[in-house]
C-alpha positions as CSV (number, residue, x, y, z in Angstrom):
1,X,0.5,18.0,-23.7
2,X,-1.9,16.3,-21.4
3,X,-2.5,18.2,-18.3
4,X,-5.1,17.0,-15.7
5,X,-6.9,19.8,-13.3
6,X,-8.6,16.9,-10.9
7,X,-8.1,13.5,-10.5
8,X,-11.3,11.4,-12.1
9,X,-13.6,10.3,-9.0
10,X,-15.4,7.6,-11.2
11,X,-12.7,5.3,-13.0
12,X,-13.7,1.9,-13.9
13,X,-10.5,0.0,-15.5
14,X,-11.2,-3.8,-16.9
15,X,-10.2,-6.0,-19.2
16,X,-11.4,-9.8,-19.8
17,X,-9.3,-11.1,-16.6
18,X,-9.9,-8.3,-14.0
19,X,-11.9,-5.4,-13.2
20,X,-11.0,-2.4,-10.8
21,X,-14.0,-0.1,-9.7
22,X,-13.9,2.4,-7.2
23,X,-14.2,1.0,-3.4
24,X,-17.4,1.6,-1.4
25,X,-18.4,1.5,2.2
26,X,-20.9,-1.7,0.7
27,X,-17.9,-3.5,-0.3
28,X,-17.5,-4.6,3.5
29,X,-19.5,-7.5,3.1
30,X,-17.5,-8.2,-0.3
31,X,-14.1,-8.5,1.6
32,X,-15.1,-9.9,5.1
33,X,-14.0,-13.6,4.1
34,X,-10.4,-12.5,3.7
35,X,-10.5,-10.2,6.5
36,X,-11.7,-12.8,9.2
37,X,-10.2,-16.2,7.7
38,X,-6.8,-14.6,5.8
39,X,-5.5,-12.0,9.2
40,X,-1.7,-12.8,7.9
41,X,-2.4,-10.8,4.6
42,X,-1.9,-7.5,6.4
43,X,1.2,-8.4,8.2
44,X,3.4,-5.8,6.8
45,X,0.6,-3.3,6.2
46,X,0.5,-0.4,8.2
47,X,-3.3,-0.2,8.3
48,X,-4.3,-3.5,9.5
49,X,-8.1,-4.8,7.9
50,X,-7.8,-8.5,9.8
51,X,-11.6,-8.0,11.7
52,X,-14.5,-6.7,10.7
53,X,-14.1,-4.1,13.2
54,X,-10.8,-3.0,11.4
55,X,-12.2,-3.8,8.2
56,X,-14.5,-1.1,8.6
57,X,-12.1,1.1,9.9
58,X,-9.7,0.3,6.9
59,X,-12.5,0.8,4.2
60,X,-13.3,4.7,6.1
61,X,-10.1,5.4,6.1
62,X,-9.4,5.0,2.5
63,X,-13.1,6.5,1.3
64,X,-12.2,9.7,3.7
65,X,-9.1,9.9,2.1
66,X,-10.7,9.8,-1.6
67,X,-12.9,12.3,-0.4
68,X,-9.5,14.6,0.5
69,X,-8.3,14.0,-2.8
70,X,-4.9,12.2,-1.8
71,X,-6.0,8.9,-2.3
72,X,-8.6,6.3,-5.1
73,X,-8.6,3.3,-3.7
74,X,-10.0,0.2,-5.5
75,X,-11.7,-2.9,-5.1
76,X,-10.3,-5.9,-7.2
77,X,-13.1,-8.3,-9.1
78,X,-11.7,-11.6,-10.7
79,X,-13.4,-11.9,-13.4
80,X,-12.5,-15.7,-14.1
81,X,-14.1,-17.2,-10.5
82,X,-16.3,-14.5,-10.8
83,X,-15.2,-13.4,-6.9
84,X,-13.7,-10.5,-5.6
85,X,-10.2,-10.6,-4.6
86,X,-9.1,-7.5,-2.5
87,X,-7.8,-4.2,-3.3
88,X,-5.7,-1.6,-4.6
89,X,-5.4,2.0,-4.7
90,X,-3.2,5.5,-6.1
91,X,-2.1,7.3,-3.2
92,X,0.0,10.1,-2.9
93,X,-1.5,12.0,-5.9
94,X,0.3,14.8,-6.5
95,X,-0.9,15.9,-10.2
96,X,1.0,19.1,-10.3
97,X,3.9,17.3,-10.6
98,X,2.7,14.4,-12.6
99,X,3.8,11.7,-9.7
100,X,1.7,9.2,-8.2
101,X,2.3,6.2,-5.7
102,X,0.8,2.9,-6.6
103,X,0.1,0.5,-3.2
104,X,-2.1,-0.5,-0.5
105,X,-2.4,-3.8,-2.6
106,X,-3.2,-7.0,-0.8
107,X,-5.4,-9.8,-2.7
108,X,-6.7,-13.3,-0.6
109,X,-4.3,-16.0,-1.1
110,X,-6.7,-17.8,-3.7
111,X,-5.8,-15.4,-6.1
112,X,-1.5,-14.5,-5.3
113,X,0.1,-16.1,-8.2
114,X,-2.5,-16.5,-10.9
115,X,-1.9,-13.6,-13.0
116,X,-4.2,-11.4,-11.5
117,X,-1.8,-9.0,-10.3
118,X,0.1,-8.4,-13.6
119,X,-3.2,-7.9,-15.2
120,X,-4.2,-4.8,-12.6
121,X,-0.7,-3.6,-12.7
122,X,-1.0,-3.1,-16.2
123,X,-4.8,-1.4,-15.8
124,X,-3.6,0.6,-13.4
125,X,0.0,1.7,-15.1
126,X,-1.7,2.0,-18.3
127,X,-3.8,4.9,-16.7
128,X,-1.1,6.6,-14.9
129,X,1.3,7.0,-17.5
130,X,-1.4,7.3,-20.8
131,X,-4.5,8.9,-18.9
132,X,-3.3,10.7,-16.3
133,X,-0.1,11.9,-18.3
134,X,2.2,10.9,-14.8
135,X,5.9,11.0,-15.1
136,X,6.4,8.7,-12.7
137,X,4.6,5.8,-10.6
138,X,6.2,4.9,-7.3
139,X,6.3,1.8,-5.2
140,X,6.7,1.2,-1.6
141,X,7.1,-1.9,1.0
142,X,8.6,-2.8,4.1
143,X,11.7,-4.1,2.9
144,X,10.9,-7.6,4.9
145,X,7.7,-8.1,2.4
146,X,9.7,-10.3,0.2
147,X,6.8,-11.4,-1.3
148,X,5.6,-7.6,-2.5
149,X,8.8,-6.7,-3.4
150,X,9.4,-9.5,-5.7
151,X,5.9,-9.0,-7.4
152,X,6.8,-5.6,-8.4
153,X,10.2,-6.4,-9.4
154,X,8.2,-8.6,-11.9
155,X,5.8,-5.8,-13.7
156,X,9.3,-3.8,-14.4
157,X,9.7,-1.5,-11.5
158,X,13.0,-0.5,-10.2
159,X,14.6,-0.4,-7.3
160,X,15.7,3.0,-6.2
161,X,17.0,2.6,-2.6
162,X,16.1,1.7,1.2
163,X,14.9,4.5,3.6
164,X,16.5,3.2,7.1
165,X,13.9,3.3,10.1
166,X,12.1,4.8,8.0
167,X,8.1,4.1,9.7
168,X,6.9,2.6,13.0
169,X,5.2,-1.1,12.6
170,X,2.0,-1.6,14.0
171,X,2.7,-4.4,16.4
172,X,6.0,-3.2,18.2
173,X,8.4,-0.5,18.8
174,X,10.2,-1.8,15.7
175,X,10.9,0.5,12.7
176,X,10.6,-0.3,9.4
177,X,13.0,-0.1,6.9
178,X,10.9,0.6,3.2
179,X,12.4,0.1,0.2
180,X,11.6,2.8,-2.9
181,X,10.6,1.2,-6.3
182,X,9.6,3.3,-9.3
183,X,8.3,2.8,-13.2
184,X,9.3,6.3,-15.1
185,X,7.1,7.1,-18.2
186,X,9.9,6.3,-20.4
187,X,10.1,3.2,-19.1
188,X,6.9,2.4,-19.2
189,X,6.5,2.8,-22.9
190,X,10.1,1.8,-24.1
191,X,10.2,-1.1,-22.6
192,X,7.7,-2.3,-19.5
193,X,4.5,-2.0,-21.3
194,X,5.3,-4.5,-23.8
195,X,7.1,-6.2,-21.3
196,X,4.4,-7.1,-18.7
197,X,2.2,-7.7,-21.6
198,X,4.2,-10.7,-22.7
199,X,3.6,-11.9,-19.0
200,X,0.0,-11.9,-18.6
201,X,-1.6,-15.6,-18.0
């Protein structure tokens, strides 16, 4: 049986479409076009990155938490327009007990819709479940970010429930509602493996 002691600190996942490389502090200047022309892609995200001052802030945040160990964030290159697209990352890693949460994804609006998702999802899943030996990968959105939820309907996750009021919002004294998504390793390889494969553009 598979058991890892640390979670790898230098993972590079690619195939011909996509490739996913560990995010740097240098990558700044690599995302500032989304993150001061595109503000509305963090409008459910709890860490806002709209601004290069909250850019920065965003990037620190996720490199501190690498550092900790809780968190490998990502930065997403699109290997067709040979630009890069935005970002991803595992959080939540808990290896002892072979779970991990799969989020924090946001990409600029040039790139929603053309495949490139499906194509990190399955980079990404493919090292959970076969690398990493996880039992299960979990997803979470604000259950208002239609848009999110339907993408992950679409790589094969399932919905498990809503947790009501569940996390303050940025913007207002409004709570959040998040709904629970999850891929279990039996899942993955009886049936959404093959099944995203047969989706990829």
């Amino acid at each position: 049986m598979l058991i890892i002691q640390n979670f790898p600190q230098n993972i590079i996942l690619e195939n011909e479409h996509v490739l996913l490389r560990p995010l740097e502090i240098t990558d700044i200047e690599n995302l500032l076009e989304f993150s001061i022309n595109e503000p509305n892609t963090w409008e459910f995200s709890l860490v806002r990155a709209n601004g290069k001052e909250n850019l920065e802030n965003y990037i620190q945040l996720a490199l501190r938490a690498r550092e900790a160990k809780t968190e490998f964030p990502f930065i997403v290159f699109d290997k067709k327009s040979q630009k890069y697209a935005g970002s991803t990352r595992f959080y939540d890693i808990n290896l002892p007990h072979k779970t991990i949460q799969l989020g924090y994804t946001w990409y600029g609006k040039d790139f929603r819709g053309t495949g490139l998702n499906k194509h990190c999802k399955l980079l990404l899943l493919q090292f959970a479940f076969e690398t990493l030996g996880m039992e299960r990968v979990e997803f979470r959105a604000d259950n208002n970010n239609h848009r999110s939820v339907s993408a992950m309907k679409s790589i094969g996750c399932k919905v498990e429930g809503v947790f009501r009021n569940h996390m303050p919002t940025l913007d207002s004294e409004v709570r959040r509602d998040s709904i629970v998504l999850s891929i279990l390793r039996n899942e993955w390889f009886d049936e959404v493996k093959e099944n995203l494969k047969a989706k990829l553009i």
